[in-house]
N, C-alpha and C positions, 0 to 999 in steps of 0.2 A: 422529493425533487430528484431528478435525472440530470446527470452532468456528463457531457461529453467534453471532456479535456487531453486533448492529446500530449500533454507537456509530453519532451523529448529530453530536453536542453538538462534536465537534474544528471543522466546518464553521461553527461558529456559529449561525445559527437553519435550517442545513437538514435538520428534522426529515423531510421526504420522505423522505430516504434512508435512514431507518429502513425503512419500508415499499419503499423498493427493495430493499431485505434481505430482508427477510420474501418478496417474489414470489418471488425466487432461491431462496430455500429450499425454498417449498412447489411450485416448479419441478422441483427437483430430486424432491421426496419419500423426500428419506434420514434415514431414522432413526439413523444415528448421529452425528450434527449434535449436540454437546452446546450447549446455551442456555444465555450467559454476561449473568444481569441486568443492565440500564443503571439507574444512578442514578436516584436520586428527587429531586434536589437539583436546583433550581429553573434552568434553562437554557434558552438563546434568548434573546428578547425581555426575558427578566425573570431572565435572568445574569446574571454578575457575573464582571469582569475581575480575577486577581489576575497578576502577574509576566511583567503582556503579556501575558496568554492568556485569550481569553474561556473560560468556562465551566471555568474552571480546575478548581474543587472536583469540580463533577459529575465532571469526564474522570479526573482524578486518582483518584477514587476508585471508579468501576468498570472501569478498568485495574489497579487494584491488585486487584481481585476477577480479572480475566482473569489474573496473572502467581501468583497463587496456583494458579488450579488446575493453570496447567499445571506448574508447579512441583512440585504434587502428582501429577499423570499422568506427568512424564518423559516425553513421546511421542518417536519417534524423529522423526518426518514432523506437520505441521502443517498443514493446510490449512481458511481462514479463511471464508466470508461475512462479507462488511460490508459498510456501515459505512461509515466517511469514513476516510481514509490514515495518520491518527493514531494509530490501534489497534496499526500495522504495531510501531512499536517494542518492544513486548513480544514476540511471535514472533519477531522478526529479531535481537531481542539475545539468547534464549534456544537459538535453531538457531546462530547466531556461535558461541554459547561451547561448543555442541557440535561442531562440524565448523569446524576449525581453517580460514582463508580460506577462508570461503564466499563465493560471487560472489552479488551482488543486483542480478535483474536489475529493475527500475524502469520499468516501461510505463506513461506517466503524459504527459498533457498539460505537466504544471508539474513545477517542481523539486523543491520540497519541501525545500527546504535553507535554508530562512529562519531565522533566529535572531527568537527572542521581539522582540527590541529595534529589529529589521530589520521586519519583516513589517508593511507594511502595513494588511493585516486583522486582526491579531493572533488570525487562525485557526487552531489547530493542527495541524490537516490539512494546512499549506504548510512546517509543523515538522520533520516526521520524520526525516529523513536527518540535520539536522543535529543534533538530538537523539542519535540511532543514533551520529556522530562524536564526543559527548563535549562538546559546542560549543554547545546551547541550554541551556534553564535550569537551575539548578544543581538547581532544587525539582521535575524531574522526574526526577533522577538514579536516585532510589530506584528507581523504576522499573525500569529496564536487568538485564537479566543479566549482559550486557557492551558492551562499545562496536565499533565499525568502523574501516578504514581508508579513506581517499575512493580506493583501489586496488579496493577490492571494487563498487564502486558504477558499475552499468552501466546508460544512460538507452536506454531504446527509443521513440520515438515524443514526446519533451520540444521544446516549441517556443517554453513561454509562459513566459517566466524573469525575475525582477525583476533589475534589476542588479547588487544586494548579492550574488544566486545566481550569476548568472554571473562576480562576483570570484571566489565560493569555486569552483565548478566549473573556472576557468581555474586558479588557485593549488594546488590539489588533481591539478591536470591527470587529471580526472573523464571517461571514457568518455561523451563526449555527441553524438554525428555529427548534423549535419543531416538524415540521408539514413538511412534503415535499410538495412543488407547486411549479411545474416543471415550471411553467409560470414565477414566480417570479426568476428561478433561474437564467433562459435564458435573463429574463430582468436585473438584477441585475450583473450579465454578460457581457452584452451589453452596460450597463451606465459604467463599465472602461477601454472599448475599447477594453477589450479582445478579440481574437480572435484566440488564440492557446490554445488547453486544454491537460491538463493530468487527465486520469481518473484511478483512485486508486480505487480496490472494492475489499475489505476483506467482504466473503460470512456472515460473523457474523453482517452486514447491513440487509439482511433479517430477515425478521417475522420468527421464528422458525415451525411454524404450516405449514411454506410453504417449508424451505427446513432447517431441522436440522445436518447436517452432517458438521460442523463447531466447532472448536476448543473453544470458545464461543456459548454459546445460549442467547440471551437477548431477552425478549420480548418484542410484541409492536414497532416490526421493518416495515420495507418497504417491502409490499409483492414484489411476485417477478412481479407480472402486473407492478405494479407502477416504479419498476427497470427498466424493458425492457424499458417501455416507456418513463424513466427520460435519457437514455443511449443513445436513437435515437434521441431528442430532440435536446440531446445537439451534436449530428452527424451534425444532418439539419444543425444547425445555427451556430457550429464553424470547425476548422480544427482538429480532434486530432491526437495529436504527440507522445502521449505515451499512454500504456494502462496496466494492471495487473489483475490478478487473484491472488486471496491468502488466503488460512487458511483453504481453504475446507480439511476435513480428510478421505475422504471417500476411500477407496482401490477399489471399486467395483462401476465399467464402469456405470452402469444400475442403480447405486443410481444418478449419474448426468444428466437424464432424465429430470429434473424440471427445471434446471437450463438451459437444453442446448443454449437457446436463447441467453442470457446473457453470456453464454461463448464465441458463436461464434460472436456475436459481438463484444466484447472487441479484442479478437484473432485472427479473421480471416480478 
């Protein structure tokens, strides 16, 4: 199944990355892209906070629009346009409960393991992981297909981590290296039997000097060689069942030129 969802609303007022979705898409020109409506329920600037989470209502409730239909499609394979990182919990707890330890791989500037009460920004694009663990709010529970182990949860390219994340990620003892070595990851991989992957890649994983058109810029990321080649890697030697793109802002087709490899990998 192909999902074009542009959630915006998890980032708080970064409605651009709607329209990063949108270039993605009409980038690609695949028609089997099914389009999942985003709420009409007033978000950004003129939200509204409930349970620490800005834009509560809006997200809540056109993720419950995305967890129906796939519920009603059963896809075996998922693969997403978006959107801000918040979307991921519906996909990754529905491929969970279908392929028993599935590994998630996490290509992502940030952690994204904040808990409502933790977070900073109380944006829920910095939510997901810990959401996916059963551990954020109890009022998005509904949500979930199923929950994760912090076993399954593999960072590639994470460098910008609040401290509350890096308790849980050390506590959890969370696959998170400094350094990408794709050899290590595949092997590390391998020793717990995994053999089904979800690959999550918010473009805010790249080196900005290689492709900055990201709703984030962090430096000292994974160029995009090291990407492509961390992506096929992990093709060769497992099955993936889910895949995403997310956070690029760019409106104009000809800025995703850098990327293109990495897109049509994940997507096509």
């Amino acid at each position: 199944m192909k999902i074009y969802f542009p959630q915006w609303q998890g980032s708080g007022t970064g409605k651009i990355i709607e329209y990063g979705a949108k270039t993605i898409l009409d980038y690609l020109e695949d028609p089997e892209f099914v389009h999942i409506p985003l709420s009409e329920i007033s978000a950004g600037k003129n939200g509204t906070k409930k349970h620490d989470i800005h834009n509560y209502d809006a997200i809540t409730e056109q993720l419950t629009r995305l967890k129906k239909k796939i519920e009603d499609q059963q896809p075996n394979t998922i693969k997403t346009i978006g959107g801000d990182c918040g979307l991921e919990i519906v996909p990754v707890s529905y491929l969970n409960e279908k392929y028993p330890n599935l590994g998630i791989i996490w290509f992502d500037a940030h952690a994204d393991i904040n808990k409502p009460c933790d977070s900073p920004s109380c944006n829920f694009h910095g939510m997901p992981l810990r959401t996916l663990l059963g551990e954020g709010s109890e009022y998005m529970n509904p949500l979930l297909f199923s929950t994760i182990k912090t076993s399954q949860i593999h960072y590639v390219g994470v460098r910008d981590i609040d401290d509350t994340e890096q308790i849980r990620i050390d506590t959890g003892e969370i696959y998170a290296p400094k350094k990408t070595d794709i050899t290590h990851l595949v092997d590390t991989l391998k020793s717990k039997n995994i053999t089904h992957l979800y690959l999550h890649f918010d473009f805010d994983c790249l080196e900005p000097n290689d492709y900055n058109k990201t709703y984030y810029q962090v430096s000292n990321g994974v160029t995009i060689a090291e990407a492509e080649a961390c992506i096929k890697a992990l093709q060769e030697n497992f099955s993936i069942v889910g895949s995403s793109v997310l956070e690029s802002i760019t409106t104009n087709t000809i800025e995703l030129k850098p990327i293109d490899e990495i897109i049509k990998l994940l997507m096509k």
